[in-house]
C-alpha positions, -999 to +999 in steps of 0.1 A: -504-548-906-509-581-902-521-608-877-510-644-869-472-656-865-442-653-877-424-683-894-391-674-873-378-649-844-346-640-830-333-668-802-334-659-763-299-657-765-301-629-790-326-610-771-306-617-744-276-603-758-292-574-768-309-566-733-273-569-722-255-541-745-286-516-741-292-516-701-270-545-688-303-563-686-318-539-667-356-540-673-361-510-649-337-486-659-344-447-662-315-430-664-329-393-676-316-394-712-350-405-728-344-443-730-361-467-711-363-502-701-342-530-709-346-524-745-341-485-744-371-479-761-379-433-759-414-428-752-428-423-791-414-452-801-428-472-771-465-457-776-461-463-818-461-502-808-492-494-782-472-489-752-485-470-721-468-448-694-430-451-691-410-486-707-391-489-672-426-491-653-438-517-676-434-556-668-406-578-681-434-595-700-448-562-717-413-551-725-404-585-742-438-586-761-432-546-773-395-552-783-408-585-805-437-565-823-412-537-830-388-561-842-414-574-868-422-544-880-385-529-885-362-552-878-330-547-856-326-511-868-340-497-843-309-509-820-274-496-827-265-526-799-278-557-822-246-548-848-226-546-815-236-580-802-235-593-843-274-601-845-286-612-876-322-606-889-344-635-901-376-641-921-395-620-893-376-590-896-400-562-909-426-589-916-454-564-904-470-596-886-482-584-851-470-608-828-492-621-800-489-622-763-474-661-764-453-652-792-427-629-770-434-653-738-400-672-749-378-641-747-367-643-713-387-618-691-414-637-684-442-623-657-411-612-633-412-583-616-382-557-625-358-546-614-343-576-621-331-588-589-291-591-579-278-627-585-277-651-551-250-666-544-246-697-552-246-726-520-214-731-516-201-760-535-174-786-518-139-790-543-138-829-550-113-850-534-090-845-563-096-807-564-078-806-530-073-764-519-043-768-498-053-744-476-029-727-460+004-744-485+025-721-505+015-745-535-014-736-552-032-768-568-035-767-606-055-739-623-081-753-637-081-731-672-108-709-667-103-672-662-128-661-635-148-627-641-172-609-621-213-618-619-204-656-624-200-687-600-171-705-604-167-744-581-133-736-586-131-701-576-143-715-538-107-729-533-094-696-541-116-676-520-112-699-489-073-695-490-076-659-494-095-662-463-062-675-447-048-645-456-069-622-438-092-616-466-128-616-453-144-642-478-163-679-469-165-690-500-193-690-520-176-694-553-199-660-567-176-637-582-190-599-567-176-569-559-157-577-525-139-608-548-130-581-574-114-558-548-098-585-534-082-596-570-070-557-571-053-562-540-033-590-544-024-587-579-009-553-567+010-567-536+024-595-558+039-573-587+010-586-616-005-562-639-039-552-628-074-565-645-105-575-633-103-610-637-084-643-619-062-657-645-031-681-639-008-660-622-038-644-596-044-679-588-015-690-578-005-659-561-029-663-537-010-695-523+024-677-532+043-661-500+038-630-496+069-607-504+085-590-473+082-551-480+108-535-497+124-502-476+108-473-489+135-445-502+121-409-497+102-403-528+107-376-552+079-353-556+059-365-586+027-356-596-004-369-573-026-396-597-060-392-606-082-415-584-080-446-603-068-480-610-042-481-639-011-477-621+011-446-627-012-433-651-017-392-641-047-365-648-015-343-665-007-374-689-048-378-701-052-341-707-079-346-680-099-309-676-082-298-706-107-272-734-097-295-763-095-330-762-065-349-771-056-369-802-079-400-807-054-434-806-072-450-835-089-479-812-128-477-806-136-494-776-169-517-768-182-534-735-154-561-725-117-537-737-088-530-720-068-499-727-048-475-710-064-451-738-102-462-721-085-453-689-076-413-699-119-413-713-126-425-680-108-401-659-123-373-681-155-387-677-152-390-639-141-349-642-174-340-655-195-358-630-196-392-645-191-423-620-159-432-636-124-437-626-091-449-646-096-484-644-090-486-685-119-522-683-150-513-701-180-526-681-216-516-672-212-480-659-186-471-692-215-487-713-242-465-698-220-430-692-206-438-731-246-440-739-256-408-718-231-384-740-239-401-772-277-392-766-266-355-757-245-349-786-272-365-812-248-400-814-275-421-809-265-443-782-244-477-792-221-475-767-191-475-793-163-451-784-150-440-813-131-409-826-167-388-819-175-403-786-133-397-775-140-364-783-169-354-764-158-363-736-136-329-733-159-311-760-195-326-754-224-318-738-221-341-704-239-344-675-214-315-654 
């Protein structure tokens, strides 16, 4: 091998991608399936690029610096996540140079300490004069455009939150997208008749300024099978096969962090039978990404996270953690 430097390496933004597939950035993560770290390194890998002790103990820094040299010597292959997030190799790919410490110190996890720690929220920022809220009116002011997601801050999204506030919601209004704003999105969209997602689009937004609707008389309900725990409405344990020897016919539609699917939601539920923390919500996020991993390292997958006809299937068939 040799030493000096490379005349290219991947961006920040690529490693960053690639952190972000493999442990959802997580540099500390060890969750018992033999991978470690933020870039899921197993231990023989780790100590062939003169790594000590466990990847998840290491620093940010020493992870960043391992994953570089690695990279030089074999490229993305290592990853099944770099075709996920579309990564390209360049002229350092398998170039045998070992990298030094300042090399890797652009990568992005620096001399933190991990875990990584969870975002602050944001001040909160004051809507402009022209960005008026209306607090309070049944006319929502115009929707800016952008569809609000979870782990971002929004200025826009404070209006929102502070008017939910007038509706009994208990938000001040950071504009930080977290888990109470998410259950809060659930919540309305389901009171005001709009198909449930995890994110505020048009129609969420303006809903929240919208009248509520009085409540319908309830007729007595016809027995009907009791839903699985979830979030896709209407969709039954019965109607997914869920606890069923066999699993059932594969759709055609592999799924990958960021889909949608009432399809994702019958894995899910099947998932959450055998012990997994997942329930029907049909989005695929951090905790489908890293149960989807767990059964693919099992079942001798490999781990990309895909869920194609093989992953479907193990679900029901696999090896799992129950």
């Amino acid at each position: 091998m040799m030493a000096g430097s490379a005349s290219a390496d991947p961006s920040a933004s690529s490693w960053s991608a690639l952190r972000q597939c493999e442990s959802t950035n997580n540099y500390a993560i060890d969750t018992g399936n033999g991978y470690y770290g933020a870039y899921q390194f197993d231990l023989s890998t780790w100590r062939s690029m003169g790594g000590s002790g466990s990847p998840s103990n290491a620093s940010p820094a020493e992870q960043d610096y391992r994953a570089l040299y690695l990279y030089r010597m074999r490229g993305w292959g290592p990853w099944s996540c770099a075709s996920i997030a579309g990564l390209r190799e360049d002229s350092s790919a398998r170039s045998g140079v070992v990298p030094t410490r300042a090399d890797s110190a652009y990568i992005g996890g620096g001399g933190s300490a991990a875990p990584a720690p969870k975002p602050t929220p944001a001040p909160t920022p004051k809507p402009t004069p022209a960005q008026s809220c209306r607090l309070g009116s049944s006319t929502a002011p115009a929707w800016g455009g952008t569809t609000f997601t979870q782990g971002h801050t929004y200025r826009a999204l404070v209006c929102w939150q502070k008017q939910m506030a007038t509706r009994g919601y208990h938000f001040t209004g950071t504009g930080y997208f977290g888990s109470n704003t998410l259950a809060a999105v659930h919540d309305l969209q389901g009171k005001s008749g709009i198909r449930q997602s995890n994110a505020i689009d048009s129609r969420t937004w303006t809903a929240a300024w919208s009248k509520p609707a009085a409540p319908k008389p309830t007729p007595t309900p016809t027995p009907a099978p009791k839903p699985v725990t979830g979030n896709w409405p209407g969709l039954t344990a019965a109607a997914c096969h869920v606890g069923a020897a066999k699993a059932p016919a594969w759709a055609g539609a592999s799924f990958s962090p960021g889909a949608y699917s009432k399809d994702l939601a019958c894995w899910q539920m099947q998932m959450g039978k055998r012990g997994y923390p997942l329930t029907g919500v049909g989005y695929y996020g951090a905790n489908t990404l890293a149960a989807a991993k767990d059964i693919q390292h099992r079942n001798g997958l490999g781990g990309s996270g895909v869920i194609a006809q093989k992953t479907w299937k193990l679900a029901w068939e696999g090896k799992a953690r129950a």
